[in-house]
PALUMTOR-276780 format. One record per atom (N, C-alpha, C, CB): residue number from 0; atom name; x, y, z. Coordinates in steps of 0.05 Angstrom, whole numbers, padded with zeros to 5 digits, always signed. Glycine has a CB too. Layout:
+------+--------+--------+--------+--------+
! dodo ! drenza !   east !  north !     up !
+------+--------+--------+--------+--------+
!  NUM !     CA !      X !      Y !      Z !
...
+------+--------+--------+--------+--------+
***
This chain:
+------+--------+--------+--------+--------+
! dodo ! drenza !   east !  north !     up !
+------+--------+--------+--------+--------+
!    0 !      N ! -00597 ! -05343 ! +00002 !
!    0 !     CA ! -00585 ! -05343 ! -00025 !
!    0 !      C ! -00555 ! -05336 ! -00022 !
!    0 !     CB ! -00599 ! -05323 ! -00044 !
!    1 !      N ! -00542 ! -05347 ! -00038 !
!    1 !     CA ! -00513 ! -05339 ! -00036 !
!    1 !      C ! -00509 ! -05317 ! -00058 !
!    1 !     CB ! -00492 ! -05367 ! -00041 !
!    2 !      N ! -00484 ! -05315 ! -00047 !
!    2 !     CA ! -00469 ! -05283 ! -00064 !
!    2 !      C ! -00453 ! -05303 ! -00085 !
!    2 !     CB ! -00439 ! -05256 ! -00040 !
!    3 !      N ! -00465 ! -05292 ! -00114 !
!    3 !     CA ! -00445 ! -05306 ! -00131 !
!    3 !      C ! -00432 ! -05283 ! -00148 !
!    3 !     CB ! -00459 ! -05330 ! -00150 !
!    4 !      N ! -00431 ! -05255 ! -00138 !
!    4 !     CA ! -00410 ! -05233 ! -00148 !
!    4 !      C ! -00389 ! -05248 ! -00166 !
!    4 !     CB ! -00393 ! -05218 ! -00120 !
!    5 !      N ! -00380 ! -05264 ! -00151 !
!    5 !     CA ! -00351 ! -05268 ! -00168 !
!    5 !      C ! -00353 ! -05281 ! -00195 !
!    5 !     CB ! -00331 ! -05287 ! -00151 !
!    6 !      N ! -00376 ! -05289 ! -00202 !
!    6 !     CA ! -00382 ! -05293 ! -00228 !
!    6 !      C ! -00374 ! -05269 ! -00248 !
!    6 !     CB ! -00409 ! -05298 ! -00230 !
!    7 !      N ! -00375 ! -05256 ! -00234 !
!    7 !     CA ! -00371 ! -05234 ! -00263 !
!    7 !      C ! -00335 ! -05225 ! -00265 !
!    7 !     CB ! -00395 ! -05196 ! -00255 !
!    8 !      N ! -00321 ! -05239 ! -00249 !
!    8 !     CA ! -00285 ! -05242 ! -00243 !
!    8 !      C ! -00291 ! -05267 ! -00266 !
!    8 !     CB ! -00268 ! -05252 ! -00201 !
!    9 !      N ! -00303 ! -05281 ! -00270 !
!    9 !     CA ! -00295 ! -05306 ! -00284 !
!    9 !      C ! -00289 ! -05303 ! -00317 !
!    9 !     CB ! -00318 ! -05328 ! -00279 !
!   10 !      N ! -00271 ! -05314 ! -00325 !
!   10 !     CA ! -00250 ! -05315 ! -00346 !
!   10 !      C ! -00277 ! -05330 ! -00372 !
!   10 !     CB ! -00214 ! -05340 ! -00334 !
!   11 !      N ! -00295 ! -05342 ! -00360 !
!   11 !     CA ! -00320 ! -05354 ! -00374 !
!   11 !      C ! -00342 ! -05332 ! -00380 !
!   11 !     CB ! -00333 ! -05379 ! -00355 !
!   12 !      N ! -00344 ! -05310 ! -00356 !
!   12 !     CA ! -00370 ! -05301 ! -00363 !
!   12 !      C ! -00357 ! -05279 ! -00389 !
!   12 !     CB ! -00388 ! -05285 ! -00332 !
!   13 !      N ! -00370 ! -05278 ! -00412 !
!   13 !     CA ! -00378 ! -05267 ! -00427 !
!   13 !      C ! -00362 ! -05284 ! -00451 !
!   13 !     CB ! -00375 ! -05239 ! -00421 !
!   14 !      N ! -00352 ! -05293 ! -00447 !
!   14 !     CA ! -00337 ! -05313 ! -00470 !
!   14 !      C ! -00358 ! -05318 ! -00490 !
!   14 !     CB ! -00324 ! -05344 ! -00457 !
!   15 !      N ! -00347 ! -05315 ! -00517 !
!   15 !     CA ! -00363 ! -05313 ! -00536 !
!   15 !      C ! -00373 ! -05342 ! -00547 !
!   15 !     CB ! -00350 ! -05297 ! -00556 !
!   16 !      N ! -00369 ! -05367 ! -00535 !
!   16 !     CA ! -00378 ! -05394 ! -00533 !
!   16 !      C ! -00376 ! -05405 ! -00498 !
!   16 !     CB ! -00357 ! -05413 ! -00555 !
!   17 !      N ! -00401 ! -05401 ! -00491 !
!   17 !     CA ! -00400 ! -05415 ! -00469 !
!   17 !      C ! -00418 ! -05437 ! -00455 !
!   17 !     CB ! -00398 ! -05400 ! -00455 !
!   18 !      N ! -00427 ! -05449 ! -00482 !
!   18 !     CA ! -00428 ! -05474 ! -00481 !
!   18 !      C ! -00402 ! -05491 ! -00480 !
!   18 !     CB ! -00442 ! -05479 ! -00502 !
!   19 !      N ! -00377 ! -05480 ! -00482 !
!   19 !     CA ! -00351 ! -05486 ! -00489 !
!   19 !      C ! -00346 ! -05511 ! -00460 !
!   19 !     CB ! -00329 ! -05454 ! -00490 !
!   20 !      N ! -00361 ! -05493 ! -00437 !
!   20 !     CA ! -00358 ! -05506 ! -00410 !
!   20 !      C ! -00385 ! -05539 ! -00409 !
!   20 !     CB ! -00367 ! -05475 ! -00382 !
!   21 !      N ! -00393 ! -05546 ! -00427 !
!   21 !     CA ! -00407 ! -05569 ! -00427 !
!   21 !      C ! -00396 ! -05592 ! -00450 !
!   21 !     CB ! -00436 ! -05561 ! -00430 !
!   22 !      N ! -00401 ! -05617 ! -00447 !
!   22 !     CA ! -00400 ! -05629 ! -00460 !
!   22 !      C ! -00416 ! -05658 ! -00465 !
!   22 !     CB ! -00381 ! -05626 ! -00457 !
!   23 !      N ! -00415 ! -05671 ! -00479 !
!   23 !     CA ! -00433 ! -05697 ! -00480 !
!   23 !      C ! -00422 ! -05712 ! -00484 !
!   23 !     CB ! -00451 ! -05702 ! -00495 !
!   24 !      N ! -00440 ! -05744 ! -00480 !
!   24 !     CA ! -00418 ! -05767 ! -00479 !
!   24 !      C ! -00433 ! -05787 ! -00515 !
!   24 !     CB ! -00422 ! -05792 ! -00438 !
!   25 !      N ! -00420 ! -05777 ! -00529 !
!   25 !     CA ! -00425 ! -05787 ! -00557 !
!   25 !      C ! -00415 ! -05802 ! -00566 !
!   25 !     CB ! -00423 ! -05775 ! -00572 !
!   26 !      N ! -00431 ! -05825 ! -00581 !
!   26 !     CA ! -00424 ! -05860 ! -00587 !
!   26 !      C ! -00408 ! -05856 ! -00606 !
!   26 !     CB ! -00448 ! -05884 ! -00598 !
!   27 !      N ! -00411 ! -05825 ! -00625 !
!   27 !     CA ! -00393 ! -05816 ! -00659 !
!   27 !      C ! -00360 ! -05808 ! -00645 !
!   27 !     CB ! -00412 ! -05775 ! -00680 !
!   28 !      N ! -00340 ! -05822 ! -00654 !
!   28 !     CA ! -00324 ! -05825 ! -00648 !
!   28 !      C ! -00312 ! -05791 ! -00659 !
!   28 !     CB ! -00316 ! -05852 ! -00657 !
!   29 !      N ! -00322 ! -05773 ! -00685 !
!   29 !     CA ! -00311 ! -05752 ! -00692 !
!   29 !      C ! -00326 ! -05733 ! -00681 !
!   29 !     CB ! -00307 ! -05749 ! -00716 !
!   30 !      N ! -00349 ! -05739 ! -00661 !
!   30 !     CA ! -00359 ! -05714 ! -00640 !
!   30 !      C ! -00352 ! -05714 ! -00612 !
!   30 !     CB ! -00389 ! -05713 ! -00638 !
!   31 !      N ! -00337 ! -05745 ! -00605 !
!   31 !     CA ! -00325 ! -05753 ! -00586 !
!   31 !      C ! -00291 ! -05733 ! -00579 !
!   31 !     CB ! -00325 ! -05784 ! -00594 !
!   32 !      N ! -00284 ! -05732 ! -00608 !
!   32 !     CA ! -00266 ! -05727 ! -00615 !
!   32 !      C ! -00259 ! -05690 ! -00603 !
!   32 !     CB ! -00270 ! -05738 ! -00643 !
!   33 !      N ! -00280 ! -05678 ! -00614 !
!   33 !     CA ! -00285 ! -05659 ! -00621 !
!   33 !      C ! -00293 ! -05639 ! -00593 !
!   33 !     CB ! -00303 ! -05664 ! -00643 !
!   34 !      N ! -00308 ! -05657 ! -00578 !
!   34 !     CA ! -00314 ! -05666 ! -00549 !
!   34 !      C ! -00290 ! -05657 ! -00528 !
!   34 !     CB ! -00316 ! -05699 ! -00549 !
!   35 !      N ! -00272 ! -05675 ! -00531 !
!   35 !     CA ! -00249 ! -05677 ! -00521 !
!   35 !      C ! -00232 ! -05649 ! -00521 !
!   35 !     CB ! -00237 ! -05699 ! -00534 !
!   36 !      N ! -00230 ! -05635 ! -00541 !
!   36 !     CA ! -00213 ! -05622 ! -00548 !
!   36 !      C ! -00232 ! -05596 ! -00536 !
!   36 !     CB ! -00203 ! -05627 ! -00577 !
!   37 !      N ! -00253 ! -05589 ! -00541 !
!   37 !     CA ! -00267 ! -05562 ! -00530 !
!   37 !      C ! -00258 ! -05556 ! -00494 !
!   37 !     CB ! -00306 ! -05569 ! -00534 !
!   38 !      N ! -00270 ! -05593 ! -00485 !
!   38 !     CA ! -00260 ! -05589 ! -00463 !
!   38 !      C ! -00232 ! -05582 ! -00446 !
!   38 !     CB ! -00268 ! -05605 ! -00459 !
!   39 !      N ! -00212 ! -05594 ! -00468 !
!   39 !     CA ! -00193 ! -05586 ! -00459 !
!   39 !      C ! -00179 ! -05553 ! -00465 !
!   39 !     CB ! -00177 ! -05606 ! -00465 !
!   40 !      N ! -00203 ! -05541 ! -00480 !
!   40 !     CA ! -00199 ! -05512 ! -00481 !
!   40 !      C ! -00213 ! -05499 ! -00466 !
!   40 !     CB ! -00203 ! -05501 ! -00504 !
!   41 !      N ! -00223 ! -05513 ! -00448 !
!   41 !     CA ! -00245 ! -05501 ! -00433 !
!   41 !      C ! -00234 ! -05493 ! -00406 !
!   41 !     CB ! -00270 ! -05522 ! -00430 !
!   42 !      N ! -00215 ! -05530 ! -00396 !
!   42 !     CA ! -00196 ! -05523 ! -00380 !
!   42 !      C ! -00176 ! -05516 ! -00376 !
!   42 !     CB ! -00194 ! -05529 ! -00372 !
!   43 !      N ! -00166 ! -05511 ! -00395 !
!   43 !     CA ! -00145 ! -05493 ! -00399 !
!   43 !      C ! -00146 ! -05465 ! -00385 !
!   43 !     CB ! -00141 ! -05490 ! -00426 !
!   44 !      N ! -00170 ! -05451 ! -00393 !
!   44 !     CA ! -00186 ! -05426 ! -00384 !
!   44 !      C ! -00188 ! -05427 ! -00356 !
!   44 !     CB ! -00214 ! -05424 ! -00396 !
!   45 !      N ! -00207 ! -05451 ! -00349 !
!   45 !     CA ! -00202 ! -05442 ! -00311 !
!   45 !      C ! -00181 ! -05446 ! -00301 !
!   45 !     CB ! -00218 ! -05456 ! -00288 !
!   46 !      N ! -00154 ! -05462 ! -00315 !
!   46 !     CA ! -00133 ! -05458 ! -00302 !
!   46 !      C ! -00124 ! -05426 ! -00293 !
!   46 !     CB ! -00115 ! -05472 ! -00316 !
!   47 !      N ! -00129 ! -05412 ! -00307 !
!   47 !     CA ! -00111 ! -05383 ! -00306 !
!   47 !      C ! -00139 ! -05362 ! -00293 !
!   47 !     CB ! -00095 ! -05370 ! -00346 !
!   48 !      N ! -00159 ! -05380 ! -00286 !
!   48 !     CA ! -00178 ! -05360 ! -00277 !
!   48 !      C ! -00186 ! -05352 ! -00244 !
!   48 !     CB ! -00202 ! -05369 ! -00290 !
!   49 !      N ! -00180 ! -05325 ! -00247 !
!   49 !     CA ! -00182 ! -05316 ! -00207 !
!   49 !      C ! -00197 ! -05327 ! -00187 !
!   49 !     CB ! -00193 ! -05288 ! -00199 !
!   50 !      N ! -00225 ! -05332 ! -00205 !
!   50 !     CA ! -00239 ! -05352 ! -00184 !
!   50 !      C ! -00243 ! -05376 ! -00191 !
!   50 !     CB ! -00265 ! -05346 ! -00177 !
!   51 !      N ! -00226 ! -05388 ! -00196 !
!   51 !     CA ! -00220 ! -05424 ! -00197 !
!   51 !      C ! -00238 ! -05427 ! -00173 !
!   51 !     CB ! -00181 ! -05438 ! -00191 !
!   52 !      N ! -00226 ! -05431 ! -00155 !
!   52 !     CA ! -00239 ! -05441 ! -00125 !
!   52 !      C ! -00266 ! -05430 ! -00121 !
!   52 !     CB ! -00221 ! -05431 ! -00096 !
!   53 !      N ! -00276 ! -05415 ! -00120 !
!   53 !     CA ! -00303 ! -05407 ! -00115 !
!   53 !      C ! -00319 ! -05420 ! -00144 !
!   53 !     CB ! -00305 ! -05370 ! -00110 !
!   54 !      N ! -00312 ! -05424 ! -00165 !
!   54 !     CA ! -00327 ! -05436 ! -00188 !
!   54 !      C ! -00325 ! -05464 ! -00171 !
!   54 !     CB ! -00311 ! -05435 ! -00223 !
!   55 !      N ! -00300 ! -05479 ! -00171 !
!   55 !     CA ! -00307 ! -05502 ! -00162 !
!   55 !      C ! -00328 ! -05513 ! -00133 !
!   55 !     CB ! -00283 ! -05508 ! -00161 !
!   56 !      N ! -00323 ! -05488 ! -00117 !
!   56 !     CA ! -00344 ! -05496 ! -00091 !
!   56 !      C ! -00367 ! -05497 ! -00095 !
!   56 !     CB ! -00345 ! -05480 ! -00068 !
!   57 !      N ! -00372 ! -05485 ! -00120 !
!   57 !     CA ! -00403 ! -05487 ! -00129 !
!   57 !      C ! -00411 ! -05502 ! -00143 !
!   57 !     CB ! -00414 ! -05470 ! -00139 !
!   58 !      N ! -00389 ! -05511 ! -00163 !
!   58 !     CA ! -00386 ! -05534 ! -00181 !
!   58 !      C ! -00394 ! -05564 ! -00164 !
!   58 !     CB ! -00354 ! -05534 ! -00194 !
!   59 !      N ! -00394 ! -05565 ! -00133 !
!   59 !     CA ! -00397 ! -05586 ! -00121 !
!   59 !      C ! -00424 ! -05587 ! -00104 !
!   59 !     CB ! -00375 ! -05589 ! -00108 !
!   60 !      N ! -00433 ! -05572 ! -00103 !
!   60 !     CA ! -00462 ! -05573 ! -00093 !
!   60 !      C ! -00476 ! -05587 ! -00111 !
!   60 !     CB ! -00475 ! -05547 ! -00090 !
!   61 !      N ! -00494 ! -05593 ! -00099 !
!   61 !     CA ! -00512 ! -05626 ! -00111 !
!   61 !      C ! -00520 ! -05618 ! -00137 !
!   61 !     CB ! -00545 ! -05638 ! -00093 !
!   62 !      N ! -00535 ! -05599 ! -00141 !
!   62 !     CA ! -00549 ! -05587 ! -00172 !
!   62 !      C ! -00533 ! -05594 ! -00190 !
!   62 !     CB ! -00554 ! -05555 ! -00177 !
!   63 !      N ! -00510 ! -05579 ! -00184 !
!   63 !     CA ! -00492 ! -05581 ! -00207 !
!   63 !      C ! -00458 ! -05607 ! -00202 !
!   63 !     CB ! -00483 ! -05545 ! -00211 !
!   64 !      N ! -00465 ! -05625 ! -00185 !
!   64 !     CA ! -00447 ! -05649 ! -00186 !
!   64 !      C ! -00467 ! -05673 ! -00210 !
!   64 !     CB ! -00442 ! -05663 ! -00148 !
!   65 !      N ! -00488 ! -05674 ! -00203 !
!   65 !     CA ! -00509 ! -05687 ! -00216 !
!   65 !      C ! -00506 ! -05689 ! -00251 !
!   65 !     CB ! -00534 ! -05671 ! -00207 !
!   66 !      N ! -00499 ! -05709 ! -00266 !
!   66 !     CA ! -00515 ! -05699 ! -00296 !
!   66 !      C ! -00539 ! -05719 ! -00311 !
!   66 !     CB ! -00489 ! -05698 ! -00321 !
!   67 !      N ! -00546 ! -05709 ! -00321 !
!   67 !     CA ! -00570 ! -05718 ! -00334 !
!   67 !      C ! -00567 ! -05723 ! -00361 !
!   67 !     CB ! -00590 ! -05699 ! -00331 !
!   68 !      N ! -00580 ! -05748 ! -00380 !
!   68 !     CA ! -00574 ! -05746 ! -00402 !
!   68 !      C ! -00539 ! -05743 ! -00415 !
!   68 !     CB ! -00591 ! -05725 ! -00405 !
!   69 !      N ! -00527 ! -05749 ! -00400 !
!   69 !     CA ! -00506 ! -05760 ! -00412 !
!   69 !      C ! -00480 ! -05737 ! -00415 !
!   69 !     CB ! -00516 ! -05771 ! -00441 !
!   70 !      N ! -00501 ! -05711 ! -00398 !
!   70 !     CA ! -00485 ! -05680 ! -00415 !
!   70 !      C ! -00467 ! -05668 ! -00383 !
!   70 !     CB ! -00520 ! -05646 ! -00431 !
!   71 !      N ! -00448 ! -05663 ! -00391 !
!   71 !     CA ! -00429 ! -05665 ! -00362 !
!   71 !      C ! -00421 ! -05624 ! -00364 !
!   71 !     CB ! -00387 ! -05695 ! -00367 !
!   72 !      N ! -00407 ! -05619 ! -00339 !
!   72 !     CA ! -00401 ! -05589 ! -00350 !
!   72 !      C ! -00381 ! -05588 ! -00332 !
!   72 !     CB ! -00425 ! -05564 ! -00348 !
!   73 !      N ! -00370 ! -05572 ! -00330 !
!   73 !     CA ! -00341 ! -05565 ! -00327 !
!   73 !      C ! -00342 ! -05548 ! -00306 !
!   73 !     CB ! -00327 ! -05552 ! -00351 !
!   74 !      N ! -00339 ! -05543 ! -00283 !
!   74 !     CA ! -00337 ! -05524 ! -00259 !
!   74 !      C ! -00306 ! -05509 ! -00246 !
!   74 !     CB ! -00349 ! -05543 ! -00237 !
!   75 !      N ! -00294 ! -05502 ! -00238 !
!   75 !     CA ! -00268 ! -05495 ! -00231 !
!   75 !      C ! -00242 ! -05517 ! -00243 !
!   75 !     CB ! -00269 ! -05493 ! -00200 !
!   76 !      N ! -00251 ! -05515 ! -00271 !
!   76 !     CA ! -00223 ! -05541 ! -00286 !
!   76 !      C ! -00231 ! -05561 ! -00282 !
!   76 !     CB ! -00191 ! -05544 ! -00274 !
!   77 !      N ! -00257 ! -05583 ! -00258 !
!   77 !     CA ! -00265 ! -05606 ! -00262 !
!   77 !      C ! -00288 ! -05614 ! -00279 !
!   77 !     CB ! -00267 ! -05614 ! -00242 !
!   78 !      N ! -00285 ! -05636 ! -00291 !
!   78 !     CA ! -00308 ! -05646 ! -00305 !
!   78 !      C ! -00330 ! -05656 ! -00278 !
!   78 !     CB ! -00297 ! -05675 ! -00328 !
!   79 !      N ! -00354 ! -05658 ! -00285 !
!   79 !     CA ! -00377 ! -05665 ! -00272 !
!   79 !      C ! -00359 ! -05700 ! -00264 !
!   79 !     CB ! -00412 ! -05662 ! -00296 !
!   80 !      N ! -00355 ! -05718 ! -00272 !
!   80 !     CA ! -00344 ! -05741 ! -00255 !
!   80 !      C ! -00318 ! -05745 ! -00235 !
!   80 !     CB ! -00339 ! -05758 ! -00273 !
!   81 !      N ! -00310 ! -05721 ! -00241 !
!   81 !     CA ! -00281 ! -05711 ! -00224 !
!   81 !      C ! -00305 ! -05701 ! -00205 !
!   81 !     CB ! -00252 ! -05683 ! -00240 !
!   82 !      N ! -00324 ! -05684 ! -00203 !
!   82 !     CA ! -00330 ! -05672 ! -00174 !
!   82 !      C ! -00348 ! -05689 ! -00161 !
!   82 !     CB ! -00344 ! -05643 ! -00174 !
!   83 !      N ! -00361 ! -05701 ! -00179 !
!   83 !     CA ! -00379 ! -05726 ! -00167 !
!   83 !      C ! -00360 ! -05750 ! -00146 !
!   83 !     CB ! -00392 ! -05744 ! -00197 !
!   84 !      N ! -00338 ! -05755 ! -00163 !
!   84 !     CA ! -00318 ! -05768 ! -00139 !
!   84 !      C ! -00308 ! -05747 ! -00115 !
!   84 !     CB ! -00288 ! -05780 ! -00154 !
!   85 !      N ! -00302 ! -05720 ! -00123 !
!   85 !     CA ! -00289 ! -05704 ! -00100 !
!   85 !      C ! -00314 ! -05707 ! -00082 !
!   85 !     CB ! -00278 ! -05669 ! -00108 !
!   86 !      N ! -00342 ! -05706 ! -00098 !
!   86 !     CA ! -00363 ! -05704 ! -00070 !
!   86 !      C ! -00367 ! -05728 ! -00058 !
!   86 !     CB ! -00394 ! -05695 ! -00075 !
!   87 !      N ! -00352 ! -05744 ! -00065 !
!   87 !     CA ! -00357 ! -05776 ! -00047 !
!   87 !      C ! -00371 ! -05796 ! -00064 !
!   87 !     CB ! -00377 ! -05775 ! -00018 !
!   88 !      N ! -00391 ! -05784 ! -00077 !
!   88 !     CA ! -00400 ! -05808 ! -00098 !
!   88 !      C ! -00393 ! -05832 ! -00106 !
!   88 !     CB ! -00399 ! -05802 ! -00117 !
!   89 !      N ! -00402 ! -05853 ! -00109 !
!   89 !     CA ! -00393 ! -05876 ! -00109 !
!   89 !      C ! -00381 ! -05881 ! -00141 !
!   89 !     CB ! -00416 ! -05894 ! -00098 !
!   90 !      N ! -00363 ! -05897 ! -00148 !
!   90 !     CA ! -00351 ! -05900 ! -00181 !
!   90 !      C ! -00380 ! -05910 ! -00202 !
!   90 !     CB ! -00320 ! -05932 ! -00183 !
!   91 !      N ! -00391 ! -05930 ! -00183 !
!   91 !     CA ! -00420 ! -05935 ! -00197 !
!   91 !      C ! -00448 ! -05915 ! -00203 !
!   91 !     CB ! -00431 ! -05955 ! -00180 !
!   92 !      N ! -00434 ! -05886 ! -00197 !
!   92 !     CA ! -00456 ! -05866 ! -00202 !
!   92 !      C ! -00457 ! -05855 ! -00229 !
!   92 !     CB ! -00453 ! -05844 ! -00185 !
!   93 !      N ! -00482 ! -05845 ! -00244 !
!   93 !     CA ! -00476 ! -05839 ! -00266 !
!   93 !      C ! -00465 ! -05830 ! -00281 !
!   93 !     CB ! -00481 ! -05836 ! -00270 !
!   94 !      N ! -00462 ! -05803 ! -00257 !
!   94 !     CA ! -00440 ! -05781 ! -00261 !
!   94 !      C ! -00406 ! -05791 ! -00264 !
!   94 !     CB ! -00444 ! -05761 ! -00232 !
!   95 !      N ! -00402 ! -05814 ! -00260 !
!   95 !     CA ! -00374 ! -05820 ! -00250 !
!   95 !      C ! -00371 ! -05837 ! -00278 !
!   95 !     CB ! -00370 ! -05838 ! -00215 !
!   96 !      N ! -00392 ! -05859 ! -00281 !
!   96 !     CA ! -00395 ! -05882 ! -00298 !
!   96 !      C ! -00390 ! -05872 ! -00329 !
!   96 !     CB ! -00425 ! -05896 ! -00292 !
!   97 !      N ! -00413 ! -05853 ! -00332 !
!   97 !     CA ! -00418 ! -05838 ! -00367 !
!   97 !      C ! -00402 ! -05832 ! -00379 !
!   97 !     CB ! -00430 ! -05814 ! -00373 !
!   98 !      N ! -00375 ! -05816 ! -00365 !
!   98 !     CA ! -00363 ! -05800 ! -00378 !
!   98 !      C ! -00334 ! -05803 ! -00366 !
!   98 !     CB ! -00376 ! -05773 ! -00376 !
!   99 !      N ! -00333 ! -05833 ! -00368 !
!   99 !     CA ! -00301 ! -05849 ! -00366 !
!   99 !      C ! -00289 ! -05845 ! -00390 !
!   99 !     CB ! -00301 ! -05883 ! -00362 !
!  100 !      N ! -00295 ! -05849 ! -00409 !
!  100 !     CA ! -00276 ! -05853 ! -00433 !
!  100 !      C ! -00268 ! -05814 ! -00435 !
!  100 !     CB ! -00298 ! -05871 ! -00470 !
!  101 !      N ! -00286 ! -05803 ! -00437 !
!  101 !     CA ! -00283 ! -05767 ! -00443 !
!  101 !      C ! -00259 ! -05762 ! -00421 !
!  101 !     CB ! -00319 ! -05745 ! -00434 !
!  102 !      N ! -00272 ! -05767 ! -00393 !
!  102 !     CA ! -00252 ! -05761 ! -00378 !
!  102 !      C ! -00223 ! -05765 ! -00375 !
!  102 !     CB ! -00258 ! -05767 ! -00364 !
!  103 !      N ! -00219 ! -05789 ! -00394 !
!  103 !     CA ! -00185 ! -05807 ! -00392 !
!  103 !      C ! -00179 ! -05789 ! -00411 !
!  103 !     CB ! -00178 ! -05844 ! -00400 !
!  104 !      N ! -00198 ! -05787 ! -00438 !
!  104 !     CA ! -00180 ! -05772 ! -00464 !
!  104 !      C ! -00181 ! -05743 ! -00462 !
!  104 !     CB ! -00192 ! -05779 ! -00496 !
!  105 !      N ! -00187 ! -05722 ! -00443 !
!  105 !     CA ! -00183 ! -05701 ! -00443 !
!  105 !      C ! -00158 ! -05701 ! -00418 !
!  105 !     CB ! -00209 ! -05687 ! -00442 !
!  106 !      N ! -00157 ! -05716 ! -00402 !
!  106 !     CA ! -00141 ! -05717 ! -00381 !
!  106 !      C ! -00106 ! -05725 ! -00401 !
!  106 !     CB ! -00157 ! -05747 ! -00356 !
!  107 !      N ! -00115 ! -05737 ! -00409 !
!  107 !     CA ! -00089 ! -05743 ! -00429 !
!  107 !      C ! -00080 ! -05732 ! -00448 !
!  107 !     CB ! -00089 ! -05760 ! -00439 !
!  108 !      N ! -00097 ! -05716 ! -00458 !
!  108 !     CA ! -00090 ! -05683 ! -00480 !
!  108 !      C ! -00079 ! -05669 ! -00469 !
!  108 !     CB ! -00112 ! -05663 ! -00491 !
!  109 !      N ! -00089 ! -05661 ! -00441 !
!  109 !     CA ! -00078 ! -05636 ! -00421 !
!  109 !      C ! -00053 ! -05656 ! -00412 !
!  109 !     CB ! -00104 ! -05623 ! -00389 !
!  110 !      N ! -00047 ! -05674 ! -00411 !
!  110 !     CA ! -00019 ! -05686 ! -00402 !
!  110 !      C ! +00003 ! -05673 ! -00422 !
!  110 !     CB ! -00019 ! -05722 ! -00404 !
!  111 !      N ! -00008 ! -05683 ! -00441 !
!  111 !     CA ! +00007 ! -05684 ! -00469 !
!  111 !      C ! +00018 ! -05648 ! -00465 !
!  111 !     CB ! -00019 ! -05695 ! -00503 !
!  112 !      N ! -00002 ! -05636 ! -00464 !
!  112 !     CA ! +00002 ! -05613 ! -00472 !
!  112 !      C ! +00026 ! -05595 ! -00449 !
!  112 !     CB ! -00028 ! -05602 ! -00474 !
!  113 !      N ! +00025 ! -05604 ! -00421 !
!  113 !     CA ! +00035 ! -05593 ! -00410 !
!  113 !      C ! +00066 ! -05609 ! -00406 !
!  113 !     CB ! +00017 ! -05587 ! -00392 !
!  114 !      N ! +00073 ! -05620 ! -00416 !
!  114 !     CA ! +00097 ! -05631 ! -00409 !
!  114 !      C ! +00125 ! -05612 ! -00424 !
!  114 !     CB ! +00095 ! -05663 ! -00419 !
+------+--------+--------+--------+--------+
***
């Protein structure tokens, strides 16, 4: 079993929404919407958080590169199709495929935002 101590350093654990770190891929353009924007408050958060890197090394182990049902989650600042490609995954995987459109429009909020 691994040591996951550093969970409790993370800027997520106790956060008073932490479902904040998941999201879904929804056909409703104003939950899509709504979607977008959590996530990019989500990463905003592991940007400034001590264990970025140890969230993400775990964020890439198979369990959690994998999504099911359409619902993606957020690991050290990457979405589930960002780590599915970092793990090699092919573009035709589900994980990569589902959550194209979410991924461009939160990628492009956080653009917006940081310039």
């Amino acid at each position: 079993m691994r040591n996951r101590s550093w969970h409790q350093r993370g800027l997520c654990n106790g956060h008073p929404d932490p479902d904040l770190w998941h999201y879904e891929n929804s056909p409703f353009r104003d939950v899509q919407q709504l979607q977008v924007l959590r996530s990019v408050e989500a990463i905003e958060i592991c940007m400034e958080c001590p264990v970025k890197q140890q969230c993400l090394a775990q964020g890439l182990e198979d369990e959690n590169v994998l999504t099911i049902g359409g619902v993606g989650a957020i690991w050290g600042g990457m979405m589930s199709g960002e780590r599915a490609k970092l793990a090699g995954l092919k573009e035709t995987h589900n994980s990569i495929r589902h959550e194209g459109r979410h991924r461009r429009d939160v990628r492009a909020r956080l653009a917006r935002i940081r310039r």
